[in-house]
Phi, psi and omega in degrees: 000145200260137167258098161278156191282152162252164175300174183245128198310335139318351197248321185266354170242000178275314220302313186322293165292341145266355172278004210253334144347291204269331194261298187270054172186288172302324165258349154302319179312300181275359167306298181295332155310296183305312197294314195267033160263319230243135174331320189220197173265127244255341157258351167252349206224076170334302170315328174332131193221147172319125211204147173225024181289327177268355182270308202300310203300324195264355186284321184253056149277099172332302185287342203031038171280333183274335162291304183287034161255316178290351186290324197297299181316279214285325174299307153334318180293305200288324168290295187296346186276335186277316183285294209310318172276009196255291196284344189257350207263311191295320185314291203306312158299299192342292185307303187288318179267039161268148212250334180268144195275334186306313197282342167268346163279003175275313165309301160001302191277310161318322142338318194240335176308316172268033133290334178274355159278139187296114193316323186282355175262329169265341156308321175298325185287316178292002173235018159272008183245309162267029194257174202266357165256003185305147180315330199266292189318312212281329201273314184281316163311283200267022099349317202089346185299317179259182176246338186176162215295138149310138175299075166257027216204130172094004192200170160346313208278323179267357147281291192329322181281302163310005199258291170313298169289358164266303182282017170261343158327315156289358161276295209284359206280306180278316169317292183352298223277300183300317182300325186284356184255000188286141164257133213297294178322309187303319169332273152354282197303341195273338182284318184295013175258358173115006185291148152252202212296293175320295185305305269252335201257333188273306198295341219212273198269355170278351161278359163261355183258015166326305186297286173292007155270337153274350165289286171350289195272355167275359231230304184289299184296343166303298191301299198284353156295307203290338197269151194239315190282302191318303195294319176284313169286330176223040162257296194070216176251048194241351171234145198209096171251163158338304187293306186333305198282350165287279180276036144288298163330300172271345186250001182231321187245008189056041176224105182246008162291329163331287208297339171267341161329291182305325176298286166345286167333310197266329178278299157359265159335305181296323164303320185305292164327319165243006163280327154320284158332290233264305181308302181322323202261315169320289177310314154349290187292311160278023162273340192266344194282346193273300170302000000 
């Protein structure tokens, strides 16, 4: 006689997140999968027939507006996931080997604190600070350094620095977490073998905190392909990404089978990138494990 199993309390402490998993990640995915096969939408519109038409249309773009919106998307992702860690890898150590607890719950907070902002609220602040009547431009004109404002505003340049400050907090959070669990004595041990101070930090802790510079930076580079308000205010209309060109699609041209195509597309890629990133760095690292 079959004795049935009961599930197991790991199993009953999984199911919530995955179902939490299944409704908001899988199946919107596959709503939208479906949708950018199909001519129209395949449930108000019965007539709807199987289609590969909106992948032609952006794989045979003429105008080359929908390649240079992904180039733009990914080129963004990749400057801001590169800044993020040039500024957040020191924070963090910093943060995991201070020895006072007091001084590290300040740093903490400071960290986390521009999180408790809303991103359109901080969107905003960078752009009273980088717009050409903005603090830093009214401050370099009646200095004299300048003759009229510098372009920081309007490009590229004034999304990656807002971008950046929103999402390096999630950077230095994860590094913090890797680093701090690095044990300090193997350090110790590589200077009392004649390392100095750098090498001793190349050779020892930066090939063990590897693992939180790829979480960080797939954690950042997820966020920053994805984001639409920032990107929209202080790009204006001289920066043009994916998500933008997305919701251009459903909310200006009504085509939102277009728009789940782009999405697809844009998820695709972004995989392609980081399974790629993560074997770069899986080597790296057991190139660092060999030596």
């Amino acid at each position: 006689m079959a004795v049935a199993t009961r599930p197991s309390p790991i199993a009953w402490l999984l199911a919530p997140a995955a179902l939490v998993f299944v409704l908001f990640f899988v199946l919107p995915f596959g709503v939208m999968a479906v949708m950018s096969v199909y001519s129209s939408n395949p449930v108000t519109n019965p007539n709807a027939i199987l289609t590969t038409r909106y992948y032609e249309r952006f794989a045979l773009d003429t105008a080359g507006i929908f390649h240079d919106a992904l180039w733009a998307t990914l080129r963004i992702g990749f400057i801001t996931t590169v800044v993020s860690l040039l500024i957040g890898y020191p924070l963090a150590h910093w943060m995991a080997r201070m020895q006072s607890r007091l001084g590290h719950a300040l740093v903490l907070m400071a960290v986390i604190a521009p999180m408790l902002t809303g991103i359109v609220v901080r969107t905003f602040a960078w752009m009273t600070i980088l717009q050409d009547k903005g603090v830093i431009n009214t401050l370099l004109i009646d200095w004299g350094v300048i003759s009229k404002p510098l372009p920081l505003m309007y490009n590229e340049f004034g999304t990656v620095v807002a971008l950046v400050h929103i999402y390096v907090p999630f950077m230095v959070l994860t590094l913090t977490g890797v680093i701090g669990r690095i044990d300090e004595r193997l350090e110790q041990a590589a200077r009392n073998l004649g390392a100095g101070r750098l090498r001793a930090f190349v050779e020892v802790t930066l090939p063990l905190s590897l693992p939180g510079i790829l979480a960080g930076s797939l954690l950042v580079f997820a966020l920053s392909i994805s984001a639409y308000v920032t990107p929209s205010l202080m790009g204006g209309t001289d920066v043009l990404t994916l998500p933008m060109l997305i919701a251009q699609q459903v909310g200006t041209s009504f085509n939102p089978n277009f728009a789940a195509a782009l999405g697809v597309i844009l998820l695709a890629v972004s995989l392609v990138i980081v399974v790629a990133y993560n074997r770069i760095l899986a080597r790296l690292s057991g190139e660092q494990g060999l030596a």
